[in-house]
C-alpha positions as CSV (number, residue, x, y, z in Angstrom):
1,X,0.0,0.0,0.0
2,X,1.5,3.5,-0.8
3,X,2.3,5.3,1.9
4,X,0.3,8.6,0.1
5,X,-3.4,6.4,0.8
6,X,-5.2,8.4,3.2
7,X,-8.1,7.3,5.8
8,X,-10.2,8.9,7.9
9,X,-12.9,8.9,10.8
10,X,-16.1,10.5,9.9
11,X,-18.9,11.7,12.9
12,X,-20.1,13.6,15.1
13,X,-19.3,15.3,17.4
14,X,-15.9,13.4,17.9
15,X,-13.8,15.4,20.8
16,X,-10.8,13.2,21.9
17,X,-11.3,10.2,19.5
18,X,-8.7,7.2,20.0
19,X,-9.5,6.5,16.1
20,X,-6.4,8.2,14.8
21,X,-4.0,6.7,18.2
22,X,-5.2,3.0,17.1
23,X,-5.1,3.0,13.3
24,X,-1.5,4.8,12.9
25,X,-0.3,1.7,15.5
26,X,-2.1,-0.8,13.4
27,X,-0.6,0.3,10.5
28,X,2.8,0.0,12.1
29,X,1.9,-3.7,13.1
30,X,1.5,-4.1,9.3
31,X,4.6,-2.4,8.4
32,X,2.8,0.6,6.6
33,X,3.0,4.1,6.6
34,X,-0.5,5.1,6.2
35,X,-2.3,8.2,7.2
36,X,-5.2,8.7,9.4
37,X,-7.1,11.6,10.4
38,X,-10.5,12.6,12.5
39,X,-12.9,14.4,10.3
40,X,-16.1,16.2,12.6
41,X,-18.8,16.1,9.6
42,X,-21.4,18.1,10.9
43,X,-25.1,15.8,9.8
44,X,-26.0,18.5,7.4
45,X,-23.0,18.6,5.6
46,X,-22.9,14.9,5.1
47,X,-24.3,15.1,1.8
48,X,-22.3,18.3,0.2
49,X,-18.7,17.0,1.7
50,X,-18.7,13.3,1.8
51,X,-18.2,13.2,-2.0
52,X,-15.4,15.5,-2.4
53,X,-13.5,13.4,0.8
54,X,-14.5,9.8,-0.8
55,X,-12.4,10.8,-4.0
56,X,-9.4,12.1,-1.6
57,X,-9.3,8.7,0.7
58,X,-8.4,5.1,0.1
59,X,-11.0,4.6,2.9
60,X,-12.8,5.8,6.6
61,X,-14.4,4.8,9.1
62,X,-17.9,6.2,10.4
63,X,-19.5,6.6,13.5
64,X,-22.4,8.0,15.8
65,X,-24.4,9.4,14.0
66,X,-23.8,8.5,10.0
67,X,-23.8,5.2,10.0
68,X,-27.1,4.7,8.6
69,X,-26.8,8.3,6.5
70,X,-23.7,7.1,4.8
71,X,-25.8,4.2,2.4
72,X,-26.9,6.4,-0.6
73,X,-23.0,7.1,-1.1
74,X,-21.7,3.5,-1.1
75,X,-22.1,1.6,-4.8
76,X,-22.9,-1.6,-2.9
77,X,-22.5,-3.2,0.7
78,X,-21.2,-6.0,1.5
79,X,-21.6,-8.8,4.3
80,X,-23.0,-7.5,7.4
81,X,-23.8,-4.2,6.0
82,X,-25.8,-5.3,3.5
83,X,-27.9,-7.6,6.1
84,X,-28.0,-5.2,8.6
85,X,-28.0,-1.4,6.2
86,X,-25.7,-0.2,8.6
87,X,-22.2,0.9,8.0
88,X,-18.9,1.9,9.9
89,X,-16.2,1.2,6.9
90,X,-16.0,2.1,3.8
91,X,-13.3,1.2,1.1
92,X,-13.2,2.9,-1.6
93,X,-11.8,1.3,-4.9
94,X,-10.9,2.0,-8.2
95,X,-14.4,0.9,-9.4
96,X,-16.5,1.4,-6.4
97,X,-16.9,2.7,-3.3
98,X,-18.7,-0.1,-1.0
99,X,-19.6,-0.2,2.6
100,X,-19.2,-2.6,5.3
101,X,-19.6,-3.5,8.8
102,X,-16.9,-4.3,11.2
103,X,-19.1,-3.5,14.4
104,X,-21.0,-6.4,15.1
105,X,-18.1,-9.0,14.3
106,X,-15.8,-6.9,16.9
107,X,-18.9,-7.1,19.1
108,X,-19.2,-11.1,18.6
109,X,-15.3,-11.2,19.3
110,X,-15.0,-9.1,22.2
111,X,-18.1,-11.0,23.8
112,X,-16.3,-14.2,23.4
113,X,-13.0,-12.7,25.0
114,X,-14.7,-12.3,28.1
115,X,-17.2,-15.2,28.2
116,X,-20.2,-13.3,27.7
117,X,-23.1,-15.3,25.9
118,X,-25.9,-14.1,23.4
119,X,-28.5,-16.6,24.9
120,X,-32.0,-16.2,27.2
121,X,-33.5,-12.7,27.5
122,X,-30.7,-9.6,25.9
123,X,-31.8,-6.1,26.5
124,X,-30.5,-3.5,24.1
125,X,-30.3,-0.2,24.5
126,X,-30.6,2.5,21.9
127,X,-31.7,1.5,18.2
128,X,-29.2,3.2,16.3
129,X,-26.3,1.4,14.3
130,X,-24.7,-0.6,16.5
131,X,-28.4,-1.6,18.3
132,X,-29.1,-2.8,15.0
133,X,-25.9,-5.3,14.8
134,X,-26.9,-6.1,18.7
135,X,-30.0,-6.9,18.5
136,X,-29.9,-8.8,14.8
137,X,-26.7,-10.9,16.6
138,X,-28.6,-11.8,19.8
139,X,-31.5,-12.5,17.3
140,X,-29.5,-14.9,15.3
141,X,-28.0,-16.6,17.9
142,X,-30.9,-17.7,19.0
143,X,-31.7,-15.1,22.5
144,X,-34.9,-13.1,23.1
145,X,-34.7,-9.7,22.5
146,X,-36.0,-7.0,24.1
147,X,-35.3,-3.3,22.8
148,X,-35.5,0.1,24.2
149,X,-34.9,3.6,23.0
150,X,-35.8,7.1,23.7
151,X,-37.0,7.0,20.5
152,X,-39.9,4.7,20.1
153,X,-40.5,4.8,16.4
154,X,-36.2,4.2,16.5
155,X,-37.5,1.1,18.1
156,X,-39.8,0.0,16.5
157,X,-38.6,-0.4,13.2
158,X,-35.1,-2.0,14.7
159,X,-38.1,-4.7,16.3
160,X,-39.2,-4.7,12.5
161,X,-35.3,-5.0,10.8
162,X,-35.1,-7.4,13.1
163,X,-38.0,-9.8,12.3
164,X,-37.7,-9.5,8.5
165,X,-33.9,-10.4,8.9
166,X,-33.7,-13.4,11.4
167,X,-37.2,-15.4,10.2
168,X,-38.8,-16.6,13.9
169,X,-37.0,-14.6,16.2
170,X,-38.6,-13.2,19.2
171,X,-38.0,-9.6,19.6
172,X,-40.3,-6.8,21.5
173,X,-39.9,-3.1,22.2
174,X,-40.3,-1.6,26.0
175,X,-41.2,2.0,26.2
176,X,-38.5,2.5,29.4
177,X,-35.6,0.8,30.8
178,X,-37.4,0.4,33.8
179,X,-39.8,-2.3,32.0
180,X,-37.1,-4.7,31.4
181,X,-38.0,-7.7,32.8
182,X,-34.7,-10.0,34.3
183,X,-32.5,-10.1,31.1
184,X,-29.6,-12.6,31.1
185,X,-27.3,-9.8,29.4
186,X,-27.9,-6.4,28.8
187,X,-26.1,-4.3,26.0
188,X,-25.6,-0.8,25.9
189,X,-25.9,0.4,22.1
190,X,-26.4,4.0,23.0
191,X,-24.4,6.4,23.7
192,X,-25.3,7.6,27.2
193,X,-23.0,7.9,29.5
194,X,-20.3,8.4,26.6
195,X,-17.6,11.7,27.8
196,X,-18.3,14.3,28.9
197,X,-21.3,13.2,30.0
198,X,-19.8,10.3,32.6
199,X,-23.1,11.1,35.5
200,X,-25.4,9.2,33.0
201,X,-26.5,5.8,32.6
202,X,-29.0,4.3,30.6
203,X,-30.2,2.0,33.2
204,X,-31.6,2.9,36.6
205,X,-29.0,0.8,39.0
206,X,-31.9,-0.8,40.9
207,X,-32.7,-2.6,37.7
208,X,-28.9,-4.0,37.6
209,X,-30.3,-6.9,40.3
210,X,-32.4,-8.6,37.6
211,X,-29.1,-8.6,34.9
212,X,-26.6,-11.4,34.3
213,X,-23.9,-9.9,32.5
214,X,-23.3,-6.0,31.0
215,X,-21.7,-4.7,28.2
216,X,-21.5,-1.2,27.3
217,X,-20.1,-0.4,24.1
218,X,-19.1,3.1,25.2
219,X,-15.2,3.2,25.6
220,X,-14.4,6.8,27.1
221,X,-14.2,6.9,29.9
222,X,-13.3,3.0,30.3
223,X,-15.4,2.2,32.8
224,X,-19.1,4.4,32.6
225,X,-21.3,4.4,35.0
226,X,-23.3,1.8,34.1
227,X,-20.2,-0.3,34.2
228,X,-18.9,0.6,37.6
229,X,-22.3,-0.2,39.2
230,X,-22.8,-3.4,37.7
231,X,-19.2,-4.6,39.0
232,X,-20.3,-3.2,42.5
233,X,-23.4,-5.3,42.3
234,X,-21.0,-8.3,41.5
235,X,-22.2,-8.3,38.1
236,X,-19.5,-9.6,35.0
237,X,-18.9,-6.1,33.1
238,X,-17.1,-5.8,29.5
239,X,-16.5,-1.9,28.3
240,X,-16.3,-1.2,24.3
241,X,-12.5,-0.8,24.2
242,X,-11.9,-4.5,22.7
243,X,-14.8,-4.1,20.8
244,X,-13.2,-0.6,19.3
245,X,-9.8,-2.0,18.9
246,X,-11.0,-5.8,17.4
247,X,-13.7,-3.8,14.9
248,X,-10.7,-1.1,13.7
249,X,-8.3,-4.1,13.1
250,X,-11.1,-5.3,10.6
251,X,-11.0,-2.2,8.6
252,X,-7.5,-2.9,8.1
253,X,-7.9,-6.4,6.9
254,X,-11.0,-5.1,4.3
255,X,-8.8,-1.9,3.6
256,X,-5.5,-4.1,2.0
257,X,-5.5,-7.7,4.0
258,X,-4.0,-7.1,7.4
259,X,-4.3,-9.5,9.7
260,X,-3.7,-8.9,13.6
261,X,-2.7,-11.7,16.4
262,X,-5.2,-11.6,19.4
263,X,-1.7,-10.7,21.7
264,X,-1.2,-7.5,19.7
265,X,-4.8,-6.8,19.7
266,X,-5.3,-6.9,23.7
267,X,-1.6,-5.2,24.0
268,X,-3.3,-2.0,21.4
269,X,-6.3,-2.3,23.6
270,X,-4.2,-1.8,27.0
271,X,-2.4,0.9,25.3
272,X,-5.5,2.9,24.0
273,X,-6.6,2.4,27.7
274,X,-3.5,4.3,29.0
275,X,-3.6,6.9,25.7
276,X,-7.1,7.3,27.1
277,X,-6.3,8.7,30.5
278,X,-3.3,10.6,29.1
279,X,-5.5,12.7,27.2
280,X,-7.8,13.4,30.3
């Protein structure tokens, strides 16, 4: 790969990103000398600027909240984005520019790192891109699914998504967190309780008594509030960091065949962790 190929984070609002901290490392794990930059793209200049940076980049990453916005720019999707219309990396080719989704397979692997299982009742919070990987996983493996968002129509059509994608499943929506009924893993898809706003949690921690195991994509700070009390209540508690780190190491592999060892993926995730507090 030339070292002139560009990438790029795209979203909204970013403030102190780990995107750029984990990519240049990756690409040093790979022996390459790419570039990689954080790009805040305001929502309603998505559609004037994303055309003008897609002819400038060999790829990008998106986040919160264009995940879903990005699709009329892509030629085609592949994989996971095409089964879930969601995506979080795009590579963009001589021929086409075509999205994909790394998200729910870093989810799947991060899970599996710390013995968390999609089975029983999963609760997911928040109905936006990742929710949709969440909740079509848990679907597909086989768990009952229970959804919640602040934004009940958000909801509903995930509940909808989800049924036309996984024939049979069982998925419902609940109007408040405080309806959940006991869950045997709840999944935080939302962004509440993301920096700077550390005091919030999308879960009242009364409810926490009726959960089996947490896992709250949010990475900064590295452990939320929602975190924090479910350890306190004795509760097995994963943060998004591995899921960050295992889901950027993908883009790699779609953006010119990397591959990663699992040791160098948990040493970049311990390291993020520190860059993380440095920057605080």
């Amino acid at each position: 790969m030339p070292a002139s190929l560009r990438f790029c984070l795209i979203g909204h609002p970013l403030g102190h990103t780990l995107s750029p901290f984990l990519h240049e490392r990756l690409f040093a794990l790979s022996g390459l000398a790419g570039r990689y930059t954080a790009i805040d793209l305001l929502p309603e200049r998505l559609s004037a600027d994303l055309p003008t940076l897609l002819k400038r980049i060999a790829g990008c990453n998106v986040t919160i909240p264009h995940k879903q916005a990005v699709l009329p720019f892509c030629d085609r999707l592949e994989g996971k984005a095409a089964r879930y219309q969601t995506v979080n990396c795009i590579a963009v080719r001589p021929d086409a520019v075509i999205g994909f989704n790394t998200d729910a397979d870093g989810f799947l692997s991060a899970l599996s790192g710390a013995g968390l299982r999609l089975q029983g009742v999963v609760a997911v919070i928040g109905a936006g891109g990742a929710g949709t990987g969440f909740a079509c996983e848990a679907a597909a493996a086989g768990a009952e699914v229970l959804l919640v968002s602040r934004r009940r129509e958000r909801a509903d059509a995930l509940r909808d998504r989800v049924l036309r994608t996984i024939p049979g499943a069982a998925c419902r929506v609940l109007d408040r967190a405080e309806d959940l009924p006991a869950v045997d893993l709840l999944l935080n898809a939302s962004p509440v309780g993301m920096f700077p706003n550390v005091d919030a949690s999308p879960v009242p921690a009364a409810l926490l008594s009726r959960v089996g195991g947490v896992f709250d994509a949010v990475y900064n700070p590295q452990e939320t509030r929602l975190l924090r009390e479910a350890r306190a209540a004795g509760i097995p508690a994963l943060g998004g960091m591995t899921m960050l780190v295992r889901q950027a190491a993908l883009s790699h592999t779609i953006w010119y065949g990397a591959s990663f060892s699992d040791e160098a993926l948990d040493a970049l995730a311990q390291a993020a962790d520190a860059e993380l507090t440095r920057l605080r």
